[in-house]
PyMOL commands that place a pseudoatom at each C-alpha (Angstrom):
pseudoatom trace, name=CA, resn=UNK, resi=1, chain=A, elem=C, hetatm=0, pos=[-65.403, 45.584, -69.657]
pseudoatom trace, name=CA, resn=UNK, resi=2, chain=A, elem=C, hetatm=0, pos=[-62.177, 47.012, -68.050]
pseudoatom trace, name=CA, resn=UNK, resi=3, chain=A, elem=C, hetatm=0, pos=[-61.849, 43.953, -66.325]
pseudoatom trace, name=CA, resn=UNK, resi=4, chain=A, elem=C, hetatm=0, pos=[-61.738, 41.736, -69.606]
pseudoatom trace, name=CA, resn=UNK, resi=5, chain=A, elem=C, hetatm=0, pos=[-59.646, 44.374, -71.022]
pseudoatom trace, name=CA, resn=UNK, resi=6, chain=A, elem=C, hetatm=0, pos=[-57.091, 43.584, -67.780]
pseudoatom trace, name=CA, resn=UNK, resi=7, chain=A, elem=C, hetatm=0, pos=[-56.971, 39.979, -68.542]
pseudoatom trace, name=CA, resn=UNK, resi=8, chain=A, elem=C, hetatm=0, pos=[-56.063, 40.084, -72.002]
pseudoatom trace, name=CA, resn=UNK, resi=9, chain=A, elem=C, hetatm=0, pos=[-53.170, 42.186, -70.923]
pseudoatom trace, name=CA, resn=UNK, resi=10, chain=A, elem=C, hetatm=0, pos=[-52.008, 40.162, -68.497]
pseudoatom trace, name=CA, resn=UNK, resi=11, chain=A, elem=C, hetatm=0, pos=[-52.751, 37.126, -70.771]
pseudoatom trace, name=CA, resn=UNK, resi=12, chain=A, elem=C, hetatm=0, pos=[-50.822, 39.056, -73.402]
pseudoatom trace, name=CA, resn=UNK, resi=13, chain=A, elem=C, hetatm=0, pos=[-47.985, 39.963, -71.004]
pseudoatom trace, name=CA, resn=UNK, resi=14, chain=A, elem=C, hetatm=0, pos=[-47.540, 36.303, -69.361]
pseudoatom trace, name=CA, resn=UNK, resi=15, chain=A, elem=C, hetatm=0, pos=[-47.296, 35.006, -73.400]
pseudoatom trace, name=CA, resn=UNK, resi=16, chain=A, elem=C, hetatm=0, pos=[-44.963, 37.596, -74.040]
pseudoatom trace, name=CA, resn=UNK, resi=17, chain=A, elem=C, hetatm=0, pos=[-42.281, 36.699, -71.136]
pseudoatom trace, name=CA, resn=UNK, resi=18, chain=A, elem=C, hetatm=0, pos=[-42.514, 33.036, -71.828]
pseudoatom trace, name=CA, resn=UNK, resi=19, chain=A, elem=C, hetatm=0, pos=[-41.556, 33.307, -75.458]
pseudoatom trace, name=CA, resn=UNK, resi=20, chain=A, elem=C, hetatm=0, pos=[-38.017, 35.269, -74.017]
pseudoatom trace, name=CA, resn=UNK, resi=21, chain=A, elem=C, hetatm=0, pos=[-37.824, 33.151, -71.595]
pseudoatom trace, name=CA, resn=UNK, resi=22, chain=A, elem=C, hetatm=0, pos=[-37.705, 30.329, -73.847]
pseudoatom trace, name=CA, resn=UNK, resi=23, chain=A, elem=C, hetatm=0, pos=[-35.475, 32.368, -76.484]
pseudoatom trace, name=CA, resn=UNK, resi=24, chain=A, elem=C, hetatm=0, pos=[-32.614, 33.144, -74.047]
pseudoatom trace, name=CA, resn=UNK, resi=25, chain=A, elem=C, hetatm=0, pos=[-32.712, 28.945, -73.552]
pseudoatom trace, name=CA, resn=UNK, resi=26, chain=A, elem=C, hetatm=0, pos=[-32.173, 28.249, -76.968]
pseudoatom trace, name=CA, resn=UNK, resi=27, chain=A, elem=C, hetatm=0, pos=[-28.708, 30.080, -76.960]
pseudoatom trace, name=CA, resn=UNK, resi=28, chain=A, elem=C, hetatm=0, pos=[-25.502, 29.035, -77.866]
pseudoatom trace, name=CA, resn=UNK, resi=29, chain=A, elem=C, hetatm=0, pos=[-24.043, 25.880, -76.071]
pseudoatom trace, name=CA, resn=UNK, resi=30, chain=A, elem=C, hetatm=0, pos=[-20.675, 26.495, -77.112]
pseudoatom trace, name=CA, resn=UNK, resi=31, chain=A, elem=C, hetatm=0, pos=[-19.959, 27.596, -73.170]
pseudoatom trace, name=CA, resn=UNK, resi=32, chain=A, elem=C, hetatm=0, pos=[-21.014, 24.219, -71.940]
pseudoatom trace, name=CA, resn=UNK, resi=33, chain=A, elem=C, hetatm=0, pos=[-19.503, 21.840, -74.416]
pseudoatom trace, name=CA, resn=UNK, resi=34, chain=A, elem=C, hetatm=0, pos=[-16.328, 24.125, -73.915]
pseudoatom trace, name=CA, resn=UNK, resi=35, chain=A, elem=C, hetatm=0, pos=[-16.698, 23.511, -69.720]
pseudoatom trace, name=CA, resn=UNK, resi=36, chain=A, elem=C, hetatm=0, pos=[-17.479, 19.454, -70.740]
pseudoatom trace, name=CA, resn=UNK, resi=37, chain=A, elem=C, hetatm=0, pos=[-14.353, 19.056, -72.832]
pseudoatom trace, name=CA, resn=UNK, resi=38, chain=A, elem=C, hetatm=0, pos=[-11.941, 20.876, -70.111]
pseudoatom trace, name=CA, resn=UNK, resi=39, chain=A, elem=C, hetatm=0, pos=[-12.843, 18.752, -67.137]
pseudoatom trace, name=CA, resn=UNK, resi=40, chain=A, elem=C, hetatm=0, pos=[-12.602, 15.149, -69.465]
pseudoatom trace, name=CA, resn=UNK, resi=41, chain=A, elem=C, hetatm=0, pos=[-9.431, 17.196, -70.317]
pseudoatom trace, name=CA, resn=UNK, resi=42, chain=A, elem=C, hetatm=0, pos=[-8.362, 16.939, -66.436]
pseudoatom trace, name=CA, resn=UNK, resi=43, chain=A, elem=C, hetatm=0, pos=[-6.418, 13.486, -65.023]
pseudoatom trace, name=CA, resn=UNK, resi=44, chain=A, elem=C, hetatm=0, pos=[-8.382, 11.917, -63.091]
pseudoatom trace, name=CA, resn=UNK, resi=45, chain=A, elem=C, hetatm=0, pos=[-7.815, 11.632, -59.581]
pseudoatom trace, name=CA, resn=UNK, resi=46, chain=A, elem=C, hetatm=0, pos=[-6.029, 9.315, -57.528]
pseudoatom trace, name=CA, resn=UNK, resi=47, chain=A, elem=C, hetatm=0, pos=[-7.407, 6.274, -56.196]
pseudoatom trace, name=CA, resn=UNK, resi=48, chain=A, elem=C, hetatm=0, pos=[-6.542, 5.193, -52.599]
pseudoatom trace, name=CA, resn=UNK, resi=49, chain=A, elem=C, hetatm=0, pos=[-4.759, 2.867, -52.152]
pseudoatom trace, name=CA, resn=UNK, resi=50, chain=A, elem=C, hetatm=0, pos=[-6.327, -0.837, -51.361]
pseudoatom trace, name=CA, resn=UNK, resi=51, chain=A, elem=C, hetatm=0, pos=[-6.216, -1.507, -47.548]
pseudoatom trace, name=CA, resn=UNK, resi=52, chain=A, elem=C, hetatm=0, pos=[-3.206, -4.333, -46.569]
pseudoatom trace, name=CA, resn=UNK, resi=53, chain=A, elem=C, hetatm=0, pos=[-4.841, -7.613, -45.264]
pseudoatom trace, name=CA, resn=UNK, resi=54, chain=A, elem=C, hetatm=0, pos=[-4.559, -8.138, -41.573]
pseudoatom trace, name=CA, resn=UNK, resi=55, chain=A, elem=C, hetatm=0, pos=[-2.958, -11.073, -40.799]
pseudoatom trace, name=CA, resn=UNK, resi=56, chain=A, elem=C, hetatm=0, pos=[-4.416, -13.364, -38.193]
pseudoatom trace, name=CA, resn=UNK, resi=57, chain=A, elem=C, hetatm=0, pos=[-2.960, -15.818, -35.646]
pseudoatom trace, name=CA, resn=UNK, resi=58, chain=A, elem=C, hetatm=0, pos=[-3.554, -19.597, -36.475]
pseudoatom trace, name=CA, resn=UNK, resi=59, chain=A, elem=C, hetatm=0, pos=[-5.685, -21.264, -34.018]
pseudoatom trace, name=CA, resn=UNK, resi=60, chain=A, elem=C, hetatm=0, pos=[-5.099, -25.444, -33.168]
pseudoatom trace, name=CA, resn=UNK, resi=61, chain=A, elem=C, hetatm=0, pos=[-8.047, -26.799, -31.935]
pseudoatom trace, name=CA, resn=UNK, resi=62, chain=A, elem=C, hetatm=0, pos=[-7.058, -29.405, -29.107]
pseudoatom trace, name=CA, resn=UNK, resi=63, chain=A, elem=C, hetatm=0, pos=[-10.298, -30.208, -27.656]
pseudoatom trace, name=CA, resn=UNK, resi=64, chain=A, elem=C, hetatm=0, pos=[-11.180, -33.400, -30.521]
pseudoatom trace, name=CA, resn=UNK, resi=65, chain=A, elem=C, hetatm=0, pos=[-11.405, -35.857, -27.692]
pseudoatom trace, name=CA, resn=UNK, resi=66, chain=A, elem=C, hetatm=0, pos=[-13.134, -34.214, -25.071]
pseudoatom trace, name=CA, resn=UNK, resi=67, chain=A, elem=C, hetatm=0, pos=[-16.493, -34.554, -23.927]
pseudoatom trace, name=CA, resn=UNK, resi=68, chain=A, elem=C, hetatm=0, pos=[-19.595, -32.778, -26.343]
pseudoatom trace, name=CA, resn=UNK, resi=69, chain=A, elem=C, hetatm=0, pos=[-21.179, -30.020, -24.450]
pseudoatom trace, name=CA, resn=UNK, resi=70, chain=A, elem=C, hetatm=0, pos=[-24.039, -30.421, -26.567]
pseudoatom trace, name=CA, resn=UNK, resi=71, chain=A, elem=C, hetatm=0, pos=[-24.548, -34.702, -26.260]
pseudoatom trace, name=CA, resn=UNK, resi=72, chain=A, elem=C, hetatm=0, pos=[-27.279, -35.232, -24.245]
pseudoatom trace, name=CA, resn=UNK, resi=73, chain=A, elem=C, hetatm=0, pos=[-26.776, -38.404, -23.450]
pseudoatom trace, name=CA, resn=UNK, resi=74, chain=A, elem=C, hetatm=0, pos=[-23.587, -37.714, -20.885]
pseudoatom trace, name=CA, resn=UNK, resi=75, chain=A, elem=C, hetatm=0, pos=[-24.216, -38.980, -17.784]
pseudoatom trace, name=CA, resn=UNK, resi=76, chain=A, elem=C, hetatm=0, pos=[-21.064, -38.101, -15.594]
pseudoatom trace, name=CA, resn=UNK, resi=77, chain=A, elem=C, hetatm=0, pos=[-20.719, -37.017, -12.070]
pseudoatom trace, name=CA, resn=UNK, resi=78, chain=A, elem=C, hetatm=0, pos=[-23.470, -35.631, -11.855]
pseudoatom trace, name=CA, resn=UNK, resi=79, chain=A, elem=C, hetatm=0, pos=[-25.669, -38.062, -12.738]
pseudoatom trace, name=CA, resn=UNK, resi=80, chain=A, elem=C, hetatm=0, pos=[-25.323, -39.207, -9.149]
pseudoatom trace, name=CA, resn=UNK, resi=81, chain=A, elem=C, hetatm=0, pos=[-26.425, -35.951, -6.939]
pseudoatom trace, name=CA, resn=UNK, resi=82, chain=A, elem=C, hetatm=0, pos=[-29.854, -34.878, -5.829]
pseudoatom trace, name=CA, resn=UNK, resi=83, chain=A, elem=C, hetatm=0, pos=[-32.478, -35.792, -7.671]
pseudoatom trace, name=CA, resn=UNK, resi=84, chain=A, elem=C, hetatm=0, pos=[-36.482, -34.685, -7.544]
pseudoatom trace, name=CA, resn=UNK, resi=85, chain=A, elem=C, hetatm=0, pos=[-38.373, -37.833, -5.836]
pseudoatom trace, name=CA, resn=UNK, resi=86, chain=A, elem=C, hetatm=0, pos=[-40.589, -38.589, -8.952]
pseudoatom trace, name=CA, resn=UNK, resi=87, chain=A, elem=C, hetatm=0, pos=[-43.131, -40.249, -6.748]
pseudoatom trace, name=CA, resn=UNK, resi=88, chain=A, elem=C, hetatm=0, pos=[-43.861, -37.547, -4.097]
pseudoatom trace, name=CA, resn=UNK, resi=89, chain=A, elem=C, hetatm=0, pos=[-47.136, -35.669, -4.617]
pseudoatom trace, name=CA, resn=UNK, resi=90, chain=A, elem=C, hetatm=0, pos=[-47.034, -32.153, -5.690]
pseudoatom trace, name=CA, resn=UNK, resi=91, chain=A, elem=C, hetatm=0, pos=[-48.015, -29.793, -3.021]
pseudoatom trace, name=CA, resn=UNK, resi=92, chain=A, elem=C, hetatm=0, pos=[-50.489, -26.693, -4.532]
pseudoatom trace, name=CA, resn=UNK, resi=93, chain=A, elem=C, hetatm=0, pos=[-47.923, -24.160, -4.028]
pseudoatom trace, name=CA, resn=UNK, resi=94, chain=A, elem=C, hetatm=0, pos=[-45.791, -26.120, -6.625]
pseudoatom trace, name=CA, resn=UNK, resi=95, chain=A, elem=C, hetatm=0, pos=[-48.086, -24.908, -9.431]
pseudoatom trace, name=CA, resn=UNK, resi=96, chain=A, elem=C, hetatm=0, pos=[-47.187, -21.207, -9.327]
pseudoatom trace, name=CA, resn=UNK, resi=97, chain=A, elem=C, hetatm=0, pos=[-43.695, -19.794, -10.069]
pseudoatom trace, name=CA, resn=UNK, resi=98, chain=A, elem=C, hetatm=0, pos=[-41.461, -18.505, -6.905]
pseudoatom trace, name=CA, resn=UNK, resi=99, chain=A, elem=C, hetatm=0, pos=[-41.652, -14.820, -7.865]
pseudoatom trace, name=CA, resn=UNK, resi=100, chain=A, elem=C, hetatm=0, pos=[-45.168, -14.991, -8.033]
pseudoatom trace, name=CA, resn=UNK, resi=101, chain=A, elem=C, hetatm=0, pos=[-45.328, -15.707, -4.564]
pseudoatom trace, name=CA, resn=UNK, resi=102, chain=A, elem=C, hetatm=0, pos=[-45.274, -13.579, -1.641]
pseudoatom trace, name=CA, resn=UNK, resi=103, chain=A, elem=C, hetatm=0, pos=[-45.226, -13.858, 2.517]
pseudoatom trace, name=CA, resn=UNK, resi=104, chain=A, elem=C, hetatm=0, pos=[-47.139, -11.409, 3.679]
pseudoatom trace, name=CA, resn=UNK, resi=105, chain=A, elem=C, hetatm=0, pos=[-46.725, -13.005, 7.627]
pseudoatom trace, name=CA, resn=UNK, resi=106, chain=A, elem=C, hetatm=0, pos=[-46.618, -15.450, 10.506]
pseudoatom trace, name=CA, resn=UNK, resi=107, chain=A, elem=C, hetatm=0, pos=[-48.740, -16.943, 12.795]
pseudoatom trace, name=CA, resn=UNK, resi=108, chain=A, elem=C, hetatm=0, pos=[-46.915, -18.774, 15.903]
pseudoatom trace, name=CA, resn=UNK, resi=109, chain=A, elem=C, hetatm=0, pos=[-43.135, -18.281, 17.931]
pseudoatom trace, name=CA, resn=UNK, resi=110, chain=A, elem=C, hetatm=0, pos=[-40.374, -19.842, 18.027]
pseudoatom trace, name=CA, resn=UNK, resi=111, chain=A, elem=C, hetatm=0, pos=[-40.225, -23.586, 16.623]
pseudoatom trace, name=CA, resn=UNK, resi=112, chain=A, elem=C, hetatm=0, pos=[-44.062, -23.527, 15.858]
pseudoatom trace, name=CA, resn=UNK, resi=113, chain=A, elem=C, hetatm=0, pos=[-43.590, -20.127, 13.282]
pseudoatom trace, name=CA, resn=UNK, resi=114, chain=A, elem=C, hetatm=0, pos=[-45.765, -20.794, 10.383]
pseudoatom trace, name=CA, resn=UNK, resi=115, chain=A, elem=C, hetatm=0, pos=[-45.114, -18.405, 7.154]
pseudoatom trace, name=CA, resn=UNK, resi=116, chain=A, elem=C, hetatm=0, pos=[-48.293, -16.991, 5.290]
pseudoatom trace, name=CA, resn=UNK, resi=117, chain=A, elem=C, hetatm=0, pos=[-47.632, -17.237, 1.579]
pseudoatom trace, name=CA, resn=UNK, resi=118, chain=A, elem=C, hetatm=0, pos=[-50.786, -15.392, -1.038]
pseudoatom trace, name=CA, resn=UNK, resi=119, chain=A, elem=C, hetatm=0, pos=[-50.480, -17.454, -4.297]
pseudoatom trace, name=CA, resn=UNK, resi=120, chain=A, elem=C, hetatm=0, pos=[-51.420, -15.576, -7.168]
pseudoatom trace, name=CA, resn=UNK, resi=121, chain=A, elem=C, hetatm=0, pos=[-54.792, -16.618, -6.782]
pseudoatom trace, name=CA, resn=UNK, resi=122, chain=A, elem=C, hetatm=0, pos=[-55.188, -14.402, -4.089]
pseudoatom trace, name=CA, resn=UNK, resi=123, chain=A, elem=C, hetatm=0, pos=[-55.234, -17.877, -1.323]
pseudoatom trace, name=CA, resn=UNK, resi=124, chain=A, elem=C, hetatm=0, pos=[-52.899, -17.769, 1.503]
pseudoatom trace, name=CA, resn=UNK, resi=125, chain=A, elem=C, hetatm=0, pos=[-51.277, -20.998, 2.547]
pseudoatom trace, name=CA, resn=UNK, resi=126, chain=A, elem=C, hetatm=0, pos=[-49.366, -21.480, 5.614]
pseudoatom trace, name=CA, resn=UNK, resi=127, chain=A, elem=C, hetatm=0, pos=[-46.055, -22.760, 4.763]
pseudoatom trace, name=CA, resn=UNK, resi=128, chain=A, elem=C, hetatm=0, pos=[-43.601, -24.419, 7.535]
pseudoatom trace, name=CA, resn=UNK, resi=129, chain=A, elem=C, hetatm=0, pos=[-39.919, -25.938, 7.225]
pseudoatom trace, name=CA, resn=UNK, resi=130, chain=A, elem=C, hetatm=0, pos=[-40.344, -29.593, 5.073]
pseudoatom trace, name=CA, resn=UNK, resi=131, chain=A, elem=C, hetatm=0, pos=[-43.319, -28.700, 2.668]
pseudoatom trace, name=CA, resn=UNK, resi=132, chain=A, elem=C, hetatm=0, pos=[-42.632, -27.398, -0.832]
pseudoatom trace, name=CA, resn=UNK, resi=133, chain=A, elem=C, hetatm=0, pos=[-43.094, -24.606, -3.260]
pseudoatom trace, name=CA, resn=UNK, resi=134, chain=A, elem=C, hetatm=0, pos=[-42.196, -23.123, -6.677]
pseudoatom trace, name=CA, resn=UNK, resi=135, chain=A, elem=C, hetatm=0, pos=[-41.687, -24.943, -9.733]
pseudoatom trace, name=CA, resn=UNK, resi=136, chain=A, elem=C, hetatm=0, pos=[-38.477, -25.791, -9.291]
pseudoatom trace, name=CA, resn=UNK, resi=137, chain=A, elem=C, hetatm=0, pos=[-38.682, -28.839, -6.423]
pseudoatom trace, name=CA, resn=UNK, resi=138, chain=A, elem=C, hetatm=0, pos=[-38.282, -25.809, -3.822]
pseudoatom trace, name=CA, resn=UNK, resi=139, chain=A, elem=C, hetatm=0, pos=[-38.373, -27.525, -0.252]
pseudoatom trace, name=CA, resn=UNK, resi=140, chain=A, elem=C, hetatm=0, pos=[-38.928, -24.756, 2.575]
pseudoatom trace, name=CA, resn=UNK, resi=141, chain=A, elem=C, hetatm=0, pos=[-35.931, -25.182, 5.153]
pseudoatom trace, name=CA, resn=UNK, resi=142, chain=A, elem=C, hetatm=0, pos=[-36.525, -22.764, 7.543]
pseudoatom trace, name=CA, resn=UNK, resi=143, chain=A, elem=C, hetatm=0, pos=[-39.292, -19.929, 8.409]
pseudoatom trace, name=CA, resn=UNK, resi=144, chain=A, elem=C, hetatm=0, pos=[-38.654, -16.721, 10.025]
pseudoatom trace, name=CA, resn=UNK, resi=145, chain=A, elem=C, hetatm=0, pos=[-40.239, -13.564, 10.943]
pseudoatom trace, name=CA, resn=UNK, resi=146, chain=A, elem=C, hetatm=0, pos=[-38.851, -12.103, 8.107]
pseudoatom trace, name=CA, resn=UNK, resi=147, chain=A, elem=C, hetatm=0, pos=[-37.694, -14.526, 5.190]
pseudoatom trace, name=CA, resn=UNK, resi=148, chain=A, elem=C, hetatm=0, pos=[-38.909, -18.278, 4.273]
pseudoatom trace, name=CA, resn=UNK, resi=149, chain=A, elem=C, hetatm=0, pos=[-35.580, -19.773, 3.332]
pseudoatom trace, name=CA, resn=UNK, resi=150, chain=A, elem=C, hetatm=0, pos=[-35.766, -22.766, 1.073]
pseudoatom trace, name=CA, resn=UNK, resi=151, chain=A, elem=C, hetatm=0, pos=[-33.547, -24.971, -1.358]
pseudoatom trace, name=CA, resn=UNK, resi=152, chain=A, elem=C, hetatm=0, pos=[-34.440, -25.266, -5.119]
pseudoatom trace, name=CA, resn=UNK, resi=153, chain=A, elem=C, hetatm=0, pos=[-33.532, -28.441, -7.103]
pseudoatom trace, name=CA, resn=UNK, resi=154, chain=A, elem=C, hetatm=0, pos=[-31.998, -27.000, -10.643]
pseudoatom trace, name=CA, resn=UNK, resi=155, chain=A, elem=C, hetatm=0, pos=[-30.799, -29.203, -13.495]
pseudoatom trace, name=CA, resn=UNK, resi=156, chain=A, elem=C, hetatm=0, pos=[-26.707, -28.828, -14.025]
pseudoatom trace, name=CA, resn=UNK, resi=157, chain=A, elem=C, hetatm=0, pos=[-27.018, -29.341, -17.740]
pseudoatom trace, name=CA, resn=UNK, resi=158, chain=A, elem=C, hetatm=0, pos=[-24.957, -32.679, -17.587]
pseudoatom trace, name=CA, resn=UNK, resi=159, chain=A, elem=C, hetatm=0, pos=[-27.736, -34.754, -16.759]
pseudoatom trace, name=CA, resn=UNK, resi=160, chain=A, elem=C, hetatm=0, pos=[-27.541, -34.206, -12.907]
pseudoatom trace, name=CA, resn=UNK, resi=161, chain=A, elem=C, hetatm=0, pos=[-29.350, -31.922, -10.656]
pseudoatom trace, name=CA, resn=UNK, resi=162, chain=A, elem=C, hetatm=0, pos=[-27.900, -29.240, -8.236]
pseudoatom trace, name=CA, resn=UNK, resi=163, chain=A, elem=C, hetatm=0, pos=[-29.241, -27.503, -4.991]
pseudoatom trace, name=CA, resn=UNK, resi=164, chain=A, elem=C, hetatm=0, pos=[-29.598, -23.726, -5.306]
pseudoatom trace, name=CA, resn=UNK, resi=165, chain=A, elem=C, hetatm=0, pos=[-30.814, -21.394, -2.183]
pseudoatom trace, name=CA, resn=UNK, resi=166, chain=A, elem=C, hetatm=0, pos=[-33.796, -19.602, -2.484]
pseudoatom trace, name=CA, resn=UNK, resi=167, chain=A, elem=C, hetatm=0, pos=[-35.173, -16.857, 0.096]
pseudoatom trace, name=CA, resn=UNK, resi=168, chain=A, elem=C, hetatm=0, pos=[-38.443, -15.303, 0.248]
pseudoatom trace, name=CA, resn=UNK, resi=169, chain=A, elem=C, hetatm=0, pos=[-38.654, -11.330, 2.148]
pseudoatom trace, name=CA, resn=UNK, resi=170, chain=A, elem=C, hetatm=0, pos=[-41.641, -10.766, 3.657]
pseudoatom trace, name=CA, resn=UNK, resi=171, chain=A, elem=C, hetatm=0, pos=[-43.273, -8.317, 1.602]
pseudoatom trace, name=CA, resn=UNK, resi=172, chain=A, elem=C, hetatm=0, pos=[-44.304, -4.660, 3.309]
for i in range(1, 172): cmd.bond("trace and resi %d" % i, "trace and resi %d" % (i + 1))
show_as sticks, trace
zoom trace
């Protein structure tokens, strides 16, 4: 019973501050409209001024009657450089990429060393100077200890082909 007497007090008391609460809002508003009308009273602010346009130097393009880096059809000078032999047969260590490759030894001395190369199938191939790998036309022109040293055939992007020098390290 005391405790039912408790919560209609507090009920009584929570009704009771919400009806001042809502009487001190309903006040006058003659502070606020006063506060409005002073600061549409105030001039505005100054804008900034608008940035000044930068003027830019006049480019002549010159190059009308040159050659198209883009035509494919140019066949210049070096149209008449290396070239892959279409008709030779691909050798197996042609399928794999160059990176993908590694020498992990020799077998033989002197003019008879023969590099061993694991393809990414987990084969090793001997290798020796004249046969070919990578996918790039790659002929092997020397073996050593240490390195297979080989030339890759690369296209020059104006129809032609150039040589670029490959090495493989022996890997430890």
């Amino acid at each position: 019973m005391r405790t039912s007497m408790l919560r209609r007090l507090a009920g009584a008391l929570a009704l009771l501050l919400v009806t001042l609460s809502l009487v001190a809002c309903g006040g006058s508003r003659g502070d606020l409209e006063k506060w409005v009308a002073e600061v549409k009273a105030k001039p505005a602010p100054p804008l900034e001024p608008l940035p000044t346009m930068q003027q830019f130097e006049t480019f002549e393009y010159t190059a009308q009657n040159m050659r198209d880096p883009f035509d494919q059809t140019f066949t210049g000078e070096g149209a008449g450089g290396p070239r892959p032999d279409p008709g030779r047969r691909k050798q197996t260590l042609e399928m794999f990429s160059l990176d993908s490759l590694k020498m992990v030894g020799t077998l033989g001395s002197g003019k008879n060393l023969v590099a061993l190369v694991m393809a990414p199938d987990k084969v090793t191939y001997r290798v020796k100077p004249g046969d070919y790998m990578g996918q790039s036309d790659g002929r092997v022109t020397g073996v050593f200890e240490d390195r297979i040293e080989l030339v890759e055939l690369v296209p020059d992007g104006a129809g032609g082909w150039l040589e670029r020098p490959a090495k493989m390290a022996l890997d430890n």
